[in-house]
VOMILO-342670 format. One line per 10 residues: number of its first residue (from 1); their letters; for each residue x, z, y of C-alpha. Coordinates in steps of 0.1 Angstrom, whole numbers, plus 5000, padded with zeros to 4 digits. Layout:
// VOMILO-342670
NUM) a) X Z Y ~ ...
***
This chain:
// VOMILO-342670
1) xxxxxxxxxx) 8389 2780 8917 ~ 8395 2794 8886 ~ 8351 2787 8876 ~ 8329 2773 8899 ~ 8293 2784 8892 ~ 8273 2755 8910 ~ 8233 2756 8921 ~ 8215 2788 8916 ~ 8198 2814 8938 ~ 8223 2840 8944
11) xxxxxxxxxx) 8205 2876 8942 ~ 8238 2893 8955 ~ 8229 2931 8943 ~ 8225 2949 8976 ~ 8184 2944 8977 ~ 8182 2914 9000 ~ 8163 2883 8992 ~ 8183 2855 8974 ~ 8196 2823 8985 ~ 8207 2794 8974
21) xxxxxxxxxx) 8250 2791 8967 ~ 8279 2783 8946 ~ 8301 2812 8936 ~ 8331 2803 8934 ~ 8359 2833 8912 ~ 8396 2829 8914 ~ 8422 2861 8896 ~ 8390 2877 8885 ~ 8375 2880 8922 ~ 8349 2862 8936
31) xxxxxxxxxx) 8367 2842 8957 ~ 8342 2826 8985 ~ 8299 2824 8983 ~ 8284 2794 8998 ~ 8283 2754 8996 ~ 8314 2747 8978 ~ 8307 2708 8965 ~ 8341 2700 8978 ~ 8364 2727 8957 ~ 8377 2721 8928
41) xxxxxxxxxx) 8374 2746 8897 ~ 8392 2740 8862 ~ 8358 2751 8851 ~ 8324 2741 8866 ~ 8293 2760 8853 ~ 8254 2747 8862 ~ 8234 2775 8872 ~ 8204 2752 8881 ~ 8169 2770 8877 ~ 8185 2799 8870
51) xxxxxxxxxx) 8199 2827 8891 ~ 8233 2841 8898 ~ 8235 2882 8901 ~ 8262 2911 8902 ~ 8268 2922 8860 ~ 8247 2947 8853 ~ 8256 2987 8850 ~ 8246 3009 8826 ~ 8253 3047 8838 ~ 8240 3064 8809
61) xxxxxxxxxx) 8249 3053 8776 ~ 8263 3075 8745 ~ 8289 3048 8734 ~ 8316 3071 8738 ~ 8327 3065 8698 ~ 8317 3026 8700 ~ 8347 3006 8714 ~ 8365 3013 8682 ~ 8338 2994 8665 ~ 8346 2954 8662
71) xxxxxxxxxx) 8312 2945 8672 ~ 8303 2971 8706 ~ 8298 2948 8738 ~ 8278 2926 8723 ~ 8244 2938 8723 ~ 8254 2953 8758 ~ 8264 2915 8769 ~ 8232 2899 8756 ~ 8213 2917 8785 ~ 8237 2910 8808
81) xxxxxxxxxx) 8259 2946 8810 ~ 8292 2942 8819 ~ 8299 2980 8826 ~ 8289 3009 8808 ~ 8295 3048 8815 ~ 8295 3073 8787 ~ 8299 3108 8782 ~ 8262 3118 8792 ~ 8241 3145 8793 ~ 8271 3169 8788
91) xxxxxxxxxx) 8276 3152 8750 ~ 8313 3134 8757 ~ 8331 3133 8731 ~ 8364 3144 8752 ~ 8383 3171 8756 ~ 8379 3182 8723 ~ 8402 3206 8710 ~ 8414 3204 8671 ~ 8398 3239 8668 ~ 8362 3232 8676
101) xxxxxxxxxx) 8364 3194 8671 ~ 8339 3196 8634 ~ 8314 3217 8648 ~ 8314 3196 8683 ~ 8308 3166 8664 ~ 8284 3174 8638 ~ 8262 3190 8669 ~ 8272 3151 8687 ~ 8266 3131 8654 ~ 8226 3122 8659
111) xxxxxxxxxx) 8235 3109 8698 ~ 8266 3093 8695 ~ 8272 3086 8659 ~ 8303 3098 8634 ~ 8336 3101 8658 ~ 8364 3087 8636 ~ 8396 3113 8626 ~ 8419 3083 8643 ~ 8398 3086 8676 ~ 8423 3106 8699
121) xxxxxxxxxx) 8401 3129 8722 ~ 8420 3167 8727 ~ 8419 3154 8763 ~ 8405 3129 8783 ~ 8441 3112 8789 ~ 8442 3112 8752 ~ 8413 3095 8748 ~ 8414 3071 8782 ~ 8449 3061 8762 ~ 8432 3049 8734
131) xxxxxxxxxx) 8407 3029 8748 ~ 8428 3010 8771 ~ 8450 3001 8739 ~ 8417 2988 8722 ~ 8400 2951 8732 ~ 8369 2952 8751 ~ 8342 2931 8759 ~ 8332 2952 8786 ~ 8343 2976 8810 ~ 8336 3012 8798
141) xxxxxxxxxx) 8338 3040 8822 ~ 8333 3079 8810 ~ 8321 3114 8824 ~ 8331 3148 8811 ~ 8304 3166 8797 ~ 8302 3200 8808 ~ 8286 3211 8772 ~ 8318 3199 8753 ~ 8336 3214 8779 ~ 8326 3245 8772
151) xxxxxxxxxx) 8313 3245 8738 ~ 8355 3238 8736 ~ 8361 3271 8749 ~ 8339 3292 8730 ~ 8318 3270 8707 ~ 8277 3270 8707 ~ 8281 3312 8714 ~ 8254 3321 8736 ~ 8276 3342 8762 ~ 8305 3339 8778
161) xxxxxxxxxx) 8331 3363 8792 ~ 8353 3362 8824 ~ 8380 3353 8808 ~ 8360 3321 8790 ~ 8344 3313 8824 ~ 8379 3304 8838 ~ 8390 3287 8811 ~ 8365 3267 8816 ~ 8369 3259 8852 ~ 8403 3253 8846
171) xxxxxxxxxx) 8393 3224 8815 ~ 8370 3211 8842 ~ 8398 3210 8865 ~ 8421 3193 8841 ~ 8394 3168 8830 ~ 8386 3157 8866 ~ 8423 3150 8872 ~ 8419 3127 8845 ~ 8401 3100 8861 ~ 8365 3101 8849
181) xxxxxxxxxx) 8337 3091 8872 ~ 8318 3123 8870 ~ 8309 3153 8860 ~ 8278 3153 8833 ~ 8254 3183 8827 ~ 8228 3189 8793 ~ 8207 3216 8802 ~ 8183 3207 8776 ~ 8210 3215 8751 ~ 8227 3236 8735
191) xxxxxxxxxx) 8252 3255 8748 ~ 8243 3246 8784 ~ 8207 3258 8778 ~ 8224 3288 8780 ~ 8236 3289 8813 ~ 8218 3307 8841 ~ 8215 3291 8874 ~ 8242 3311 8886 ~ 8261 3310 8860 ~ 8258 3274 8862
201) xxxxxxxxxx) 8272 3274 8899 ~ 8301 3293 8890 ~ 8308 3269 8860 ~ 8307 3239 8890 ~ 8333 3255 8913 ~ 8360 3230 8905 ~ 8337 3200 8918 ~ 8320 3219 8951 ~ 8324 3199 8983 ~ 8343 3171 8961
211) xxxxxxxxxx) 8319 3141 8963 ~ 8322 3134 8928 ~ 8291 3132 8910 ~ 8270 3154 8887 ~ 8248 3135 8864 ~ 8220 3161 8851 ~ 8196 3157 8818 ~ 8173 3187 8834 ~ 8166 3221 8818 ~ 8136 3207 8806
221) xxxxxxxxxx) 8112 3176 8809 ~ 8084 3189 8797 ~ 8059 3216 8814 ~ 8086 3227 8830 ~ 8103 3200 8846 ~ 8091 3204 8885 ~ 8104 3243 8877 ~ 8135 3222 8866 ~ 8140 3200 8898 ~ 8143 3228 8922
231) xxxxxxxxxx) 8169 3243 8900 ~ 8193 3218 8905 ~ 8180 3207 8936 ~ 8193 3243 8944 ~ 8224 3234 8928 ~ 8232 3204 8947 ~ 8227 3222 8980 ~ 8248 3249 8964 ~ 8277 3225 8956 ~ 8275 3201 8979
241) xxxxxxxxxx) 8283 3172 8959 ~ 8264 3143 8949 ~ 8235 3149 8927 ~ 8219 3125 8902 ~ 8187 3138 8881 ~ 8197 3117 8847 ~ 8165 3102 8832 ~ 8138 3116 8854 ~ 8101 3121 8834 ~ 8071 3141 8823
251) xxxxxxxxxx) 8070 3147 8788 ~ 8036 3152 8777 ~ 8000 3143 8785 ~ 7994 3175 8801 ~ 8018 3162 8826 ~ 8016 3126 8833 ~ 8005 3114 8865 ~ 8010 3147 8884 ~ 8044 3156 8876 ~ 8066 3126 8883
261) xxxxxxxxxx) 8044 3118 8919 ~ 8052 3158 8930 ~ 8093 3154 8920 ~ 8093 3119 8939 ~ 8080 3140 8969 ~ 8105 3166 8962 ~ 8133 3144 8961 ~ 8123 3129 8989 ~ 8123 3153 9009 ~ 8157 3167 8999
271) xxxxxxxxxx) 8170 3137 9007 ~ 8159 3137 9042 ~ 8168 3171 9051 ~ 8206 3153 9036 ~ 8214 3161 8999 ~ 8230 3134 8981 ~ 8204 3137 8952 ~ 8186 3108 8934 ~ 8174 3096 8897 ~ 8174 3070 8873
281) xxxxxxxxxx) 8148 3059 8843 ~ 8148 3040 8813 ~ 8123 3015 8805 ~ 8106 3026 8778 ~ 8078 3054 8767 ~ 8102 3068 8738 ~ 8131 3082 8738 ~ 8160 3091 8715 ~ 8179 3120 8711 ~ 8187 3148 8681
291) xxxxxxxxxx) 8161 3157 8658 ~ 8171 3194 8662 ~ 8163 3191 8697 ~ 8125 3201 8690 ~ 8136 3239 8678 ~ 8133 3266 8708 ~ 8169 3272 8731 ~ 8174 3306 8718 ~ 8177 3291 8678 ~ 8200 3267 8687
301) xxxxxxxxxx) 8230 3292 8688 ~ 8259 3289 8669 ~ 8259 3248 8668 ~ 8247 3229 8636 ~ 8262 3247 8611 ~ 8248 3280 8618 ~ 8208 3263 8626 ~ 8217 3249 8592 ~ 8226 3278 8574 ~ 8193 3298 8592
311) xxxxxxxxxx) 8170 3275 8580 ~ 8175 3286 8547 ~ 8157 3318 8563 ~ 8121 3316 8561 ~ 8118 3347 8590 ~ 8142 3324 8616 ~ 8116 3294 8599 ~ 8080 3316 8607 ~ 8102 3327 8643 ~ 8107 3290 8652
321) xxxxxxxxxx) 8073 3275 8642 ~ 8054 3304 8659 ~ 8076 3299 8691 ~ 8068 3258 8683 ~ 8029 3264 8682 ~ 8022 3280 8711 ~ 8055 3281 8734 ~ 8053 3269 8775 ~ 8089 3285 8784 ~ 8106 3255 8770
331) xxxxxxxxxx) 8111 3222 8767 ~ 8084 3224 8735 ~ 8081 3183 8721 ~ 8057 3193 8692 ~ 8034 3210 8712 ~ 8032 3185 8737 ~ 8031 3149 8722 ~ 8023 3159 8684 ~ 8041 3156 8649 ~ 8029 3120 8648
341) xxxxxxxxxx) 8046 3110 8679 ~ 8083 3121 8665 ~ 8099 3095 8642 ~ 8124 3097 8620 ~ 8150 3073 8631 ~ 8180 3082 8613 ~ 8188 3101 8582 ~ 8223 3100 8563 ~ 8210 3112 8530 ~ 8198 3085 8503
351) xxxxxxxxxx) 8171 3106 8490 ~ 8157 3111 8522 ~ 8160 3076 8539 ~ 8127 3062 8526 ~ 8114 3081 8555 ~ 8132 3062 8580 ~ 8108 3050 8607 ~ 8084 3076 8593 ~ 8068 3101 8622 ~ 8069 3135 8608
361) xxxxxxxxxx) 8033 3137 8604 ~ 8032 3111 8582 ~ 8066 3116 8563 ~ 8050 3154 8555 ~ 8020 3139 8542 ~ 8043 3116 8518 ~ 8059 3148 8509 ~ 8026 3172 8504 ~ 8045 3196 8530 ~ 8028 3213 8568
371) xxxxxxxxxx) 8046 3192 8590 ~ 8066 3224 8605 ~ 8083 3224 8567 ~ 8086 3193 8564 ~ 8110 3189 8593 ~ 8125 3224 8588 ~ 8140 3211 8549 ~ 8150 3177 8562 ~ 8171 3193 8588 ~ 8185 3218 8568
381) xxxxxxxxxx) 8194 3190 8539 ~ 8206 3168 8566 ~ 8229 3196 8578 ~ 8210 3192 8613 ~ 8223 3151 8617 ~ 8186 3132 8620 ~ 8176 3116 8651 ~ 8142 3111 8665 ~ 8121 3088 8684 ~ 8094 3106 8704
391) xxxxxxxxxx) 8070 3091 8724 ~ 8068 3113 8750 ~ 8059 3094 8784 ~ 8036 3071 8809 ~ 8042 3040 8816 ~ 8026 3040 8848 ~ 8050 3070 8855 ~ 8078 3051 8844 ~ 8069 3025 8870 ~ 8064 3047 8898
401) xxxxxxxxxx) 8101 3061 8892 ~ 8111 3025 8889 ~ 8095 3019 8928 ~ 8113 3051 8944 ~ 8142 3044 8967 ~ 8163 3069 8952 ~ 8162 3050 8916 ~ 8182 3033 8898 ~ 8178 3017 8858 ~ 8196 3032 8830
411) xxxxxxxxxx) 8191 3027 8790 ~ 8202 3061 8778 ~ 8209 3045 8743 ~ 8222 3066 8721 ~ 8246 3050 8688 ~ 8234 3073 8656 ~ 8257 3057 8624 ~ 8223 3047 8602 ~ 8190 3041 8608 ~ 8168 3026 8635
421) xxxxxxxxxx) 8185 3027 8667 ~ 8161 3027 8693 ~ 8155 2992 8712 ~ 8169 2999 8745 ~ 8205 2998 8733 ~ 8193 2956 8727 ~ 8172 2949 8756 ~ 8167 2977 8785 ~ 8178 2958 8810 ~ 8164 2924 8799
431) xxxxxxxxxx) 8131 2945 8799 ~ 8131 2953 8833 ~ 8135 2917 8843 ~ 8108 2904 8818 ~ 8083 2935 8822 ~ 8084 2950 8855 ~ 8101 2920 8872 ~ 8081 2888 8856 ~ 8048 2908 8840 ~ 8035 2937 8859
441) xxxxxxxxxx) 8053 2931 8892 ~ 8065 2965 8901 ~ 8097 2956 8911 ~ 8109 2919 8925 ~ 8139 2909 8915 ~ 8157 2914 8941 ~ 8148 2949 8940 ~ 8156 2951 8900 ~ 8188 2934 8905 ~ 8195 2960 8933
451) xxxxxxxxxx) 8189 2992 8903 ~ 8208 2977 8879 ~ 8238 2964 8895 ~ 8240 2980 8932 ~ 8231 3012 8936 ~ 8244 3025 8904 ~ 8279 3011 8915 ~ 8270 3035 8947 ~ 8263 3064 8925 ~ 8294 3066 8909
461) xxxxxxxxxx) 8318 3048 8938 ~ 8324 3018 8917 ~ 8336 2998 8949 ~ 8345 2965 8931 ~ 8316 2964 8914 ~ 8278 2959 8913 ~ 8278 2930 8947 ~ 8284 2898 8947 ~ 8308 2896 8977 ~ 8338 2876 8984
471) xxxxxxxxxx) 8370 2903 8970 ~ 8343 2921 8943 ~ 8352 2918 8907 ~ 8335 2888 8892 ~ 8312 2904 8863 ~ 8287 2878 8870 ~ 8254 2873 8850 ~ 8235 2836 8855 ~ 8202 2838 8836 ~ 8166 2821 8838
481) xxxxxxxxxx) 8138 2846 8850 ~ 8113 2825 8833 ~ 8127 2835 8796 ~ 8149 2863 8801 ~ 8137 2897 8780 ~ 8144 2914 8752 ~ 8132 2905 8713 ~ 8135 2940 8701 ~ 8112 2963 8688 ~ 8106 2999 8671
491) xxxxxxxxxx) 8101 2986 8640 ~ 8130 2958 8643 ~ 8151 2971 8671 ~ 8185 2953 8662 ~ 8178 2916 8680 ~ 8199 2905 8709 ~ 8184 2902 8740 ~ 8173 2866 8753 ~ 8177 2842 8786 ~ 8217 2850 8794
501) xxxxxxxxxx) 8234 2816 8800 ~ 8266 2829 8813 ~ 8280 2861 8817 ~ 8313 2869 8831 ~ 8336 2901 8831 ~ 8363 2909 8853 ~ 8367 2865 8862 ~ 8364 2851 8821 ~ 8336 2836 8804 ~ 8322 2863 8777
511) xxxxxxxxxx) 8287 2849 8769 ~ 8285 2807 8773 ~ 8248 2791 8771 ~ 8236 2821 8754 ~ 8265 2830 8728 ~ 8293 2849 8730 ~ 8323 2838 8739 ~ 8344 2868 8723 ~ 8365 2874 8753 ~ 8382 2903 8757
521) xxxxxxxx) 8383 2909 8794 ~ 8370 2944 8801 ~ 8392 2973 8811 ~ 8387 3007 8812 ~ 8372 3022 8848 ~ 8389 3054 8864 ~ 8382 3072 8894 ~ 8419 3073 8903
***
């Protein structure tokens, strides 16, 4: 054997209980599972007291920018992630055509950071090209986002003509050809927000009756998400190709604890009558995402530049904060969880960072502004690039999602370039195992290993990954479940997670009692 991991419980991924084994990895396989004192191994790793699992997978990041920076993979290794999927939420940064490619990525910027001039993504082969040149920690896989899909076709315009609907059917085409791992929706953004259903439909034609996934951030998540559900539970019945609801919640008060229990029912019961439709979570009560997010659908036209320039306008300013107020048709953050649950986590300009980690309600009180204004000029001097952390969610709902059969864990971290990042791009993962694993007992670990390694290598057909089974690729984590968890916070987010003693990717030795072994052995993961 190439490395012989010796004496810890084996939790192999697929759900079952663990056992006690050696694993033994030759040519970056596992190579045989079992009592292997008599093989030799030019390396011998002690997994005493600790247990041996599948690498985790991450289906929903927004890295898609990061693997040309000299330090991604490491904060992804540290909670034991040795595959990653971009391209979420409808937000890739490929194909993006020279023509729209400044107003795609300022609208991008708050999710996924600044994309680099040198980073080659007119197509996905373009960009798939570039990232297999590059060394990586990990594996990284992507999905083409149907919103830079088509805001390539006709920008962040609000219609689209025939002859725009089939060029966009034909860039889907093109981009599933390419070899990504799925097809990602943002209904919750702009322009996909302004899709009808059956427009929506039409726009999927290239993937009906294809088996490759749809991952879906949901028109809205708010008051009305269950609304939401049965749209695209409509849609996958429509298409007839898997389904999975991306980051599945109830965004408000109002809704906790009776929306999230009637969509598990729901997707239940889709599921028996045989759609291929399930959901994943992350484990946290905030999330991340762009600042101008908050604004009503029908403002958002136009991309960043244009909300930019109509902010200037104080009637598009009265519009907005009236619609803000008192809206229920949309996804409507403000109104549901407050001003001083939406923090500033990243602002480019100097004068304006000293409200980093500020809520809005407290940065307009700094300022002597209504809150409304106060987050109206910073987005206009910011050109639209600030993210936000909202608190928006229940734990207990976050837990009952984390129960459901049809579940599986994701972080949904997103990679603004300043700021507070938010902690789950640290320690998601390492969370589960310390929170709901080793605190609260939702999930045993088993189970946990299960959402994080095996069913998301389902969801997306990653056949070589996610088990540990003799001829699967040896991404291999050994940790202790006694001290395993994240050290992250809100306030000091950037803190590698704890309790990894090895980690492996693709057979080689990335992380070695507990630091990194900078090892280059990830490759880049194609559906073809």
């Amino acid at each position: 054997m190439d490395i012989l991991i010796q004496g810890g419980t084996v939790i192999d991924g697929t759900g079952c209980k663990g056992f006690c084994a050696d694993v033994g990895v030759k040519d970056g396989k596992i190579a045989a599972i079992g009592n292997l004192s008599g093989v030799q191994a030019v390396r011998t790793l002690d997994a005493r007291g600790c247990c041996v699992t599948p690498g985790f997978i991450d289906i929903h990041r927004h890295a898609d920018a990061r693997p040309l920076y000299e330090d991604f993979g490491r904060a992804e290794l540290m909670q034991g992630l040795t595959t990653v999927v971009n391209g979420n939420c409808g937000l890739s940064v490929a194909p993006c055509p020279p023509e729209f490619r400044g107003d795609i990525y300022s609208y991008l910027a708050p999710v996924t950071g600044c994309v680099p001039e040198y980073l080659q993504t007119q197509t996905l082969e373009d960009y798939f090209a570039q990232l297999k040149s590059l060394p990586l920690r990990i594996n990284v896989g992507m999905l083409a986002g149907l919103g830079t899909l088509r805001a390539g076709v006709c920008g962040y315009a609000p219609q689209m003509d025939e002859t725009a609907q089939q060029k966009l059917r034909a860039r889907l085409e093109e981009a599933l050809s390419s070899g990504v791992l799925g097809i990602s929706l943002g209904l919750g953004y702009a322009p996909e927000s302004f899709f009808s259903t059956q427009e929506l439909i039409q726009a999927l034609q290239p993937v009906e009756h294809s088996g490759i996934p749809i991952a879906v951030h949901m028109r809205q998540e708010g008051s009305g998400v269950v609304q939401a559900l049965e749209e695209m539970i409509t849609v996958a019945r429509t298409v007839d190709t898997p389904v999975e609801i991306s980051h599945l919640k109830a965004i408000g008060r109002v809704n906790w604890r009776s929306a999230v229990p009637n969509m598990l029912q729901m997707l239940q019961n889709a599921r028996q009558a045989g759609l291929d439709i399930g959901c994943d979570v992350y484990p946290y009560p905030a999330g991340s995402t762009q600042l101008v997010h908050i604004l009503p659908p029908e403002l958002q036209y136009g991309g960043a530049a244009a909300i930019t320039r109509n902010l200037h306008d104080p009637t598009f300013r009265a519009r907005a904060s009236e619609r803000m107020r008192t809206g229920d048709d949309f996804e409507n953050i403000v109104k549901l969880v407050g001003w001083e649950h939406i923090v500033l986590s990243s602002l480019n300009r100097e004068e304006n960072r000293a409200l980093t980690g500020k809520s809005v309600a407290e940065a307009a009180e700094l300022l002597g502004k209504d809150p409304f204004e106060c987050a109206f000029d910073l987005l206009e001097d910011e050109a639209c690039r600030i993210s936000m952390i909202d608190f928006i969610t229940d734990e207990q709902d976050i837990a009952d999602i984390l129960r459901a059969d049809c579940s599986c864990v994701i972080s949904d971290a997103t990679y603004p370039g300043t700021g507070l990042w938010h902690p789950r791009v640290y320690g998601a993962f390492s969370r589960v195992l310390q929170r709901y694993v080793r605190e609260t007992h939702t999930l045993t670990l088993p189970e946990a290993v299960y959402k994080m390694a095996g069913r998301p290598a389902e969801i997306l057909g990653l056949m070589k990954k996610g088990r540990l089974l003799e001829g699967m690729d040896a991404d291999v984590c050994v940790f202790d479940p006694e001290t395993v968890g994240e050290r992250g916070s809100y306030e000091d987010p950037a803190q590698y997670a704890r309790g990894m003693r090895y980690v492996l990717v693709n057979g080689k030795i990335a992380v070695e009692n507990g630091a990194f072994a900078e090892c280059f052995s990830g490759c880049v993961v194609t559906r073809k």
